[in-house]
C-alpha positions in Angstrom: -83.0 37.6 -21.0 -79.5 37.5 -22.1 -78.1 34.7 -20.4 -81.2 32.7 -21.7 -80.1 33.6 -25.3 -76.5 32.4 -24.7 -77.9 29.3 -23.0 -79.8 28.3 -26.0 -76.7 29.3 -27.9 -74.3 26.9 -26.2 -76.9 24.1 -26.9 -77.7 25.3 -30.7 -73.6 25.1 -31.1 -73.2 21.5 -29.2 -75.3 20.4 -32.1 -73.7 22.2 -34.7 -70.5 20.1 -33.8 -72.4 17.2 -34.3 -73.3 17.9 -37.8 -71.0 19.3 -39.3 -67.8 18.7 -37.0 -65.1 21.2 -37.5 -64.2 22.3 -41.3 -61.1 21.4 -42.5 -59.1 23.7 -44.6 -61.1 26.3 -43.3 -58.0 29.4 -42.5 -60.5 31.6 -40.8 -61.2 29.1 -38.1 -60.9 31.2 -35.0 -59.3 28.7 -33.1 -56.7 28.3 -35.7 -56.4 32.5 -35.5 -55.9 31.9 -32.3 -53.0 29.6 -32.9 -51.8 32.4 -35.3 -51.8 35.0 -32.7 -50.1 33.1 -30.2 -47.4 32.2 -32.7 -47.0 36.5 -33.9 -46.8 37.2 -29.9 -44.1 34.6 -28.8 -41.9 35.8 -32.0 -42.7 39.4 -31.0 -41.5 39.2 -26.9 -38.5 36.5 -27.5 -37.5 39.4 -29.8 -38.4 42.3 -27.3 -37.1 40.3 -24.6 -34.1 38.9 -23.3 -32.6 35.4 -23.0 -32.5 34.9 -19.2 -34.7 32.6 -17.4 -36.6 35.9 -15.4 -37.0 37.4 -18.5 -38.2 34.4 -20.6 -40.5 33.5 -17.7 -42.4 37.3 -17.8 -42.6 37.0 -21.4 -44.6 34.0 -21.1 -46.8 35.8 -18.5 -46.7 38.7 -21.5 -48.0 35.7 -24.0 -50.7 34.8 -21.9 -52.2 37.9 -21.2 -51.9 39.2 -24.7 -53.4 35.8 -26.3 -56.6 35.6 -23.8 -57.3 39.5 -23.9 -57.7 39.7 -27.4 -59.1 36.1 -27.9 -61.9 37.1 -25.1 -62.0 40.9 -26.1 -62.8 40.3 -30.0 -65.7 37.9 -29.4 -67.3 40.2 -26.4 -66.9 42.9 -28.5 -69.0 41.0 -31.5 -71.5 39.1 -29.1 -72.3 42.7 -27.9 -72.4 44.7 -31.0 -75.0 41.8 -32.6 -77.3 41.6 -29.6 -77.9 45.7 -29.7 -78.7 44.9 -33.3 -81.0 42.2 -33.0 -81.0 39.2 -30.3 -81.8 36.9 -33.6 -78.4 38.0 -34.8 -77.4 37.8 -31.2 -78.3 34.1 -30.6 -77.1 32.7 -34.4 -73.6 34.4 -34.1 -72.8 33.2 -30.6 -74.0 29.7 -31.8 -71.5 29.7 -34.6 -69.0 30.7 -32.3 -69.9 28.2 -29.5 -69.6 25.5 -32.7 -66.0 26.6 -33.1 -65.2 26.0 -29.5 -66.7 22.4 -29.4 -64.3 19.6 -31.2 -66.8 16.1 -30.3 -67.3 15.2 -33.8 -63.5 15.8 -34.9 -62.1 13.7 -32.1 -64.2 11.0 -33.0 -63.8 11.2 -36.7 -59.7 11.6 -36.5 -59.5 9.0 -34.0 -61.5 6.2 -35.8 -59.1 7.4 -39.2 -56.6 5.2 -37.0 -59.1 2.5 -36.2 -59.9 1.9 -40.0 -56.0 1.9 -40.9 -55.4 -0.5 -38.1 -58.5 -3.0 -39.2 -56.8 -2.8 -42.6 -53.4 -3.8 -41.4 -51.9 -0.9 -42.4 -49.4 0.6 -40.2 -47.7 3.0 -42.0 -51.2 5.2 -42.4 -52.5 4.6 -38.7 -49.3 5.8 -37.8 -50.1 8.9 -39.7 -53.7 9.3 -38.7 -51.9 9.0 -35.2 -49.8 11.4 -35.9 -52.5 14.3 -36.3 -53.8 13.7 -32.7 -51.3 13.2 -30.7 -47.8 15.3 -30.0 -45.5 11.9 -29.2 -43.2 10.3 -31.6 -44.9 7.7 -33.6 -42.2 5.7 -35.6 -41.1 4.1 -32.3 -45.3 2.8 -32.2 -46.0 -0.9 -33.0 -50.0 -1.8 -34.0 -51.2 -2.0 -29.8 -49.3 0.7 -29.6 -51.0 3.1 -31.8 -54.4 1.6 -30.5 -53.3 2.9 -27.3 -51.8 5.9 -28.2 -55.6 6.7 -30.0 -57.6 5.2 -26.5 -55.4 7.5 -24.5 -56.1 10.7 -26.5 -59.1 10.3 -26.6 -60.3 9.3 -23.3 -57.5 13.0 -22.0 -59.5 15.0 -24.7 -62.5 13.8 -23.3 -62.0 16.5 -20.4 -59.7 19.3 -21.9 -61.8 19.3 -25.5 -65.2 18.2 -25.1 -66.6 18.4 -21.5 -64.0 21.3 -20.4 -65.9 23.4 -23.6 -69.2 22.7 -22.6 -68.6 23.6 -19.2 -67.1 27.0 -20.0 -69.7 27.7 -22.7 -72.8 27.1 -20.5 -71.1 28.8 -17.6 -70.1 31.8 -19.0 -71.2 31.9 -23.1 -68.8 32.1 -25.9 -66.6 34.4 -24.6 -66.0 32.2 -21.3 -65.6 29.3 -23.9 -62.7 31.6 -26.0 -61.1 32.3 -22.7 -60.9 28.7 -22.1 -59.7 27.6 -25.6 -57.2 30.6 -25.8 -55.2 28.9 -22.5 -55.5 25.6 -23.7 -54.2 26.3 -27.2 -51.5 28.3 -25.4 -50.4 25.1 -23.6 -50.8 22.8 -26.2 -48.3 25.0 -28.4 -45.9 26.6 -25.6 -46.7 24.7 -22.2 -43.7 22.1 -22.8 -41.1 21.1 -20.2 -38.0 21.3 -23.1 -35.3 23.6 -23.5 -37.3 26.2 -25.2 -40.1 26.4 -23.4 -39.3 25.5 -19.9 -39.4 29.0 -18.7 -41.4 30.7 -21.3 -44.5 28.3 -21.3 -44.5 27.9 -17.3 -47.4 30.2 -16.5 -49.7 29.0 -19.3 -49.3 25.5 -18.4 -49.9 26.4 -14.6 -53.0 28.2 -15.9 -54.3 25.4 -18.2 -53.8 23.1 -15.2 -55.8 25.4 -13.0 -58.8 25.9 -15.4 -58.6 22.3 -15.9 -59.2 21.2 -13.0 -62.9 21.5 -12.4 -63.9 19.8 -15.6 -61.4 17.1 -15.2 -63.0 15.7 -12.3 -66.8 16.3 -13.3 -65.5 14.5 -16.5 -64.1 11.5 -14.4 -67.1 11.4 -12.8 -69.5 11.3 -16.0 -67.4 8.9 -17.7 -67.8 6.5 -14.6 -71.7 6.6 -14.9 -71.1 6.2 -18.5 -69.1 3.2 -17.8 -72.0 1.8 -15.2 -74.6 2.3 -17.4 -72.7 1.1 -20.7 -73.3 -2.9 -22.5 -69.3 -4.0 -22.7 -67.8 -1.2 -20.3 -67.2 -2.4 -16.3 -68.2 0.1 -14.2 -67.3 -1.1 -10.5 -63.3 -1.8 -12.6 -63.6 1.8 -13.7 -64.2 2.9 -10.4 -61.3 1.3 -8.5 -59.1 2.1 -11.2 -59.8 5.4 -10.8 -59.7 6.1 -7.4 -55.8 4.1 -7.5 -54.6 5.2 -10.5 -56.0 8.8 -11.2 -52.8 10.4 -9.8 -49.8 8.4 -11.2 -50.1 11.0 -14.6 -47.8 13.5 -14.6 -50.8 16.2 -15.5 -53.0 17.4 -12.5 -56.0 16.5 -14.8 -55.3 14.3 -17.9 -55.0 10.9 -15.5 -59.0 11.5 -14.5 -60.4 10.1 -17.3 -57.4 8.1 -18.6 -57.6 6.1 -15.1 -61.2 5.2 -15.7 -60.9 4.2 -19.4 -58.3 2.2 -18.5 -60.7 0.6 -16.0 -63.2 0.4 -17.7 -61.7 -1.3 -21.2 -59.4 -3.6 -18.7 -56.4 -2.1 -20.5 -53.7 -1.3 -19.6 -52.4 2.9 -20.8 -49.2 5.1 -20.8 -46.0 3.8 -19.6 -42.6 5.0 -21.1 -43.1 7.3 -24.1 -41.2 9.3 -27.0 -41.1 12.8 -27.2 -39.2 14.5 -29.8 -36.6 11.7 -29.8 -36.4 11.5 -25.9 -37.9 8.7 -24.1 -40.0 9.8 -20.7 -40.7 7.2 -18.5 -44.5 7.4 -17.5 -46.2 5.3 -15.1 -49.1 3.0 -16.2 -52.7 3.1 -15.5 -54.9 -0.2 -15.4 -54.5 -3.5 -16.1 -53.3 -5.5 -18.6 -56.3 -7.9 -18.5 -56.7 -7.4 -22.2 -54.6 -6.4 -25.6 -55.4 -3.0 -26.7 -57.6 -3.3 -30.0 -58.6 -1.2 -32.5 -62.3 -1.8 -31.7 -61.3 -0.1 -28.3 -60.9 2.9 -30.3 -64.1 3.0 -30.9 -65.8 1.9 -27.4 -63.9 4.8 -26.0 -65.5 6.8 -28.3 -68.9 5.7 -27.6 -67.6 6.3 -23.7 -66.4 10.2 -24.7 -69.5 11.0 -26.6 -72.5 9.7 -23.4 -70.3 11.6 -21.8 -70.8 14.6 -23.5 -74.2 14.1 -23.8 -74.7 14.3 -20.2 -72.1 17.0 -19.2 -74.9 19.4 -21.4 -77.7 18.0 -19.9 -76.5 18.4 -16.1 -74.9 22.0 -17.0 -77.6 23.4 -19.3 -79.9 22.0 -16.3 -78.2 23.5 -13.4 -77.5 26.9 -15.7 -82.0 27.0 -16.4 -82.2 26.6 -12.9 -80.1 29.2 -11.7 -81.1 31.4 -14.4 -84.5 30.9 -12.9 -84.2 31.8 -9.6 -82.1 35.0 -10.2 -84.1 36.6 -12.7 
């Protein structure tokens, strides 16, 4: 009856994220111990470790195992302890830790911080609500571009930190949903191209990409019935969109839902863009049919939370079903 218990668990902490969203302030966060642990470990092998590509490159591979072993190991070891003791305290601590995992309500909430600043013409603070969800430079940013930079993040986190969770929670319970978010905290904070991290971040950006990739896709593919279904959103533009554009981003992943938010808004997304003072040259997705607007911020929005709606419908169903026939 287990996996029954961490089904209902997955869905109990999907709406826990909705209510609440994620505490702020709140130190004992365990994705923000997470972050802590992967900061301790890289300190500890650049220090163990030389300074040569080769060795830079396995201590990296060090990081990764290090980070998901405990941040897998830790939860397991919990989940297990409280279901011997009770499967109450079994099912209300796994949903607390499936809450952590989810991020729906946040994304929304930060992003329309920069929707409000921009509606009240006031640059300076959309830059800086910007600033807190996205990793490019933001001085360089004019008002569409700060829309966009908030459409863009959004519509990429739709995969990585909303549907990519789900998917990993109702697959394999919290600890599956820890294993994901330890890799893709990893490459958010090490998996850079730059100088530092070129060699030492490698393997968890390779690793994020490949656990990625899955979720990506069913996300695309969500987001487009989304956009069908959706008063405002164009569907059959979505759709072509996609299927031209959905491989002109430099990630394996991010451009699948990028391409059909694009589409679906008639915007125009990415293109050359500041990094730490350097500028990348990106290739755009869409059109430029319209101006991106801060009421985009929050249709794309709308877009990222139907689709999370049904990404827990269609894996909770398929999960029940399976569950079903095997036990």
């Amino acid at each position: 009856m287990k996996p029954l218990y961490s089904l209902l668990a997955c869905i109990i902490g999907f709406f826990l994220d909705l209510w609440w969203g994620d505490p702020q302030g709140f130190f004992w966060h365990p994705i923000r111990l997470i972050g802590l642990w992967i900061s301790f470990c890289e300190k500890m092998l650049r220090a163990c470790l030389g300074k040569k590509e080769k060795d830079l490159y396995v201590a990296g591979v060090l990081l990764t195992l290090l980070v998901i072993g405990v941040s897998t190991g830790l939860p397991a070891l919990l989940l297990w302890a409280c279901y011997r003791l009770h499967f109450a305290l079994g099912i209300g601590v796994e949903s607390l830790l499936c809450y952590f995992v989810y991020a729906t309500k946040s994304l929304r909430v930060e992003s329309m911080k920069v929707q409000e600043a921009l509606l009240e013409e006031d640059l300076p603070k959309a830059k800086r609500a910007v600033s807190m969800i996205v990793g490019r430079d933001v001085e360089p940013l004019d008002q569409e571009g700060v829309a966009k930079a908030a459409v863009e993040t959004v519509a990429e986190n739709t995969s990585d930190g909303v549907v990519a969770p789900i998917f990993y929670t109702l697959l394999g319970g919290a600890v599956a949903g820890y294993c994901y978010k330890a890799i893709n905290t990893m490459d958010s904070m090490v998996g850079y191209k730059n100088e530092k991290y070129k060699y030492f971040g490698r393997f968890a950006a390779k690793l994020d990409d490949v656990v990625n990739f899955i979720p990506a896709r069913l996300s695309a593919f969500l987001m487009l019935l989304v956009a069908f279904v959706s008063k405002g959103l164009d569907g059959k533009n979505a759709w072509n969109i996609y299927w031209r554009d959905r491989k002109k981003s430099t990630s394996p992943n991010a451009g699948q839902t990028e391409a059909v938010c694009a589409g679906a808004l008639h915007i125009q997304i990415l293109g050359p863009t500041y990094y730490f003072g350097k500028l990348y040259e990106k290739a755009t997705m869409g059109e430029p049919d319209k101006r991106v607007a801060p009421i985009m911020i929050l249709q794309v929005n709308q877009m990222m939370y139907r689709t999370a709606w049904l990404a827990l419908l269609l894996f909770a169903m398929l999960k029940y079903g399976l569950l079903q026939l095997l036990l």
